[in-house]
C-alpha positions in Angstrom: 38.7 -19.9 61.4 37.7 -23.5 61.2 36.5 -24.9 57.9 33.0 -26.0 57.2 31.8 -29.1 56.8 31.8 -30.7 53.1 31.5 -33.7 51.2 32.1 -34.8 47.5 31.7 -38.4 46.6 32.0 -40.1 43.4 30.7 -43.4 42.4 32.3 -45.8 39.9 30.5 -49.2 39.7 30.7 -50.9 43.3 33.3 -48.5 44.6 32.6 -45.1 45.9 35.0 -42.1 47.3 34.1 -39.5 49.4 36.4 -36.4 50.1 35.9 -34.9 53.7 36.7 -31.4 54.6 36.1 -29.5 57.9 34.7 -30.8 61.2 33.9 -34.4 61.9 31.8 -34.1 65.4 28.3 -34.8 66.3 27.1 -32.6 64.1 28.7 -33.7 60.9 29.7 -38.0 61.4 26.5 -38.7 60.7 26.4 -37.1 57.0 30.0 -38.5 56.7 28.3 -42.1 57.2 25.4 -41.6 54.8 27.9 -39.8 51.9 29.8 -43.3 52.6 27.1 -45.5 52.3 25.0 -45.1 49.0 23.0 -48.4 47.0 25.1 -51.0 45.8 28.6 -50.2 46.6 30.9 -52.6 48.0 34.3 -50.6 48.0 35.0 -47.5 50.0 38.0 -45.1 50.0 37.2 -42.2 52.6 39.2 -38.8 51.9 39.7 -37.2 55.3 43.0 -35.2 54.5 40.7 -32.4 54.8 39.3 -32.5 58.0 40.9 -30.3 60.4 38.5 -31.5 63.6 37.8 -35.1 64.0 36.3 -36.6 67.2 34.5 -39.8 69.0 31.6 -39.5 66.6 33.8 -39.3 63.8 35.4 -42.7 65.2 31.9 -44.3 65.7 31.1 -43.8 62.2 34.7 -45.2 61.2 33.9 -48.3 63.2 30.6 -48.6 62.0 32.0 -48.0 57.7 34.5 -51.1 59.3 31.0 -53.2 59.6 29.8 -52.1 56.3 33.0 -52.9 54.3 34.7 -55.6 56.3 37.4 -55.7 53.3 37.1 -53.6 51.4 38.0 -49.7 53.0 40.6 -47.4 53.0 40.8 -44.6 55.2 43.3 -41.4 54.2 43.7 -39.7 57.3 44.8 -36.1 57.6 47.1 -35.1 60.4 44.0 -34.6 62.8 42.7 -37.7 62.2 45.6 -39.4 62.5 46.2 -38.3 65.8 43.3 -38.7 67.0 43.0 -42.7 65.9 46.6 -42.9 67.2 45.5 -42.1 70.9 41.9 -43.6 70.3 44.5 -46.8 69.6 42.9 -47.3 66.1 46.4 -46.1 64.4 47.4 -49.7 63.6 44.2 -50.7 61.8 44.5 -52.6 57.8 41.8 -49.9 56.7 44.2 -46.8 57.1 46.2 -45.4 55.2 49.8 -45.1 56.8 51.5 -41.7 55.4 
């Protein structure tokens, strides 16, 4: 049984983190995006060691985080993710986290 879909984010100052749990598809990137993006933040670490799904929408909204936070992002990948960004050729990238 897959795991729903959740987000917890807290915001310090300019730097927010947002735990992600369950499926990232076309259902979900979207609200992954908009957890990731709230007024006056600068700073991003993005919690995906919970996601057990993670597709191309999920990698659109990574690439467009990348636009957002040129700098200034950290990605913590679960092993789904991981994979995924690893044949998407995106496993090399400065913003993730390597395990």
């Amino acid at each position: 049984m897959d795991q729903e879909f959740s987000t917890r984010v807290s915001q310090a100052g300019d730097q927010v983190t947002v735990w992600v749990a369950g499926e990232v598809d076309m259902a979900t990137a979207d609200l992954m995006y908009k957890a990731a993006t709230p007024e006056g933040v600068r700073e991003l670490t993005l919690d995906l060691t919970g996601v057990t799904f993670f597709d191309s929408a999920g990698i659109h909204a990574l690439i467009r985080l990348t636009g957002r936070y040129p700098e200034a992002m950290t990605v913590l990948p679960s092993h789904a993710v991981r994979r995924v960004l690893d044949i998407a050729g995106l496993g090399d990238q400065g913003w993730l986290s390597r395990p």
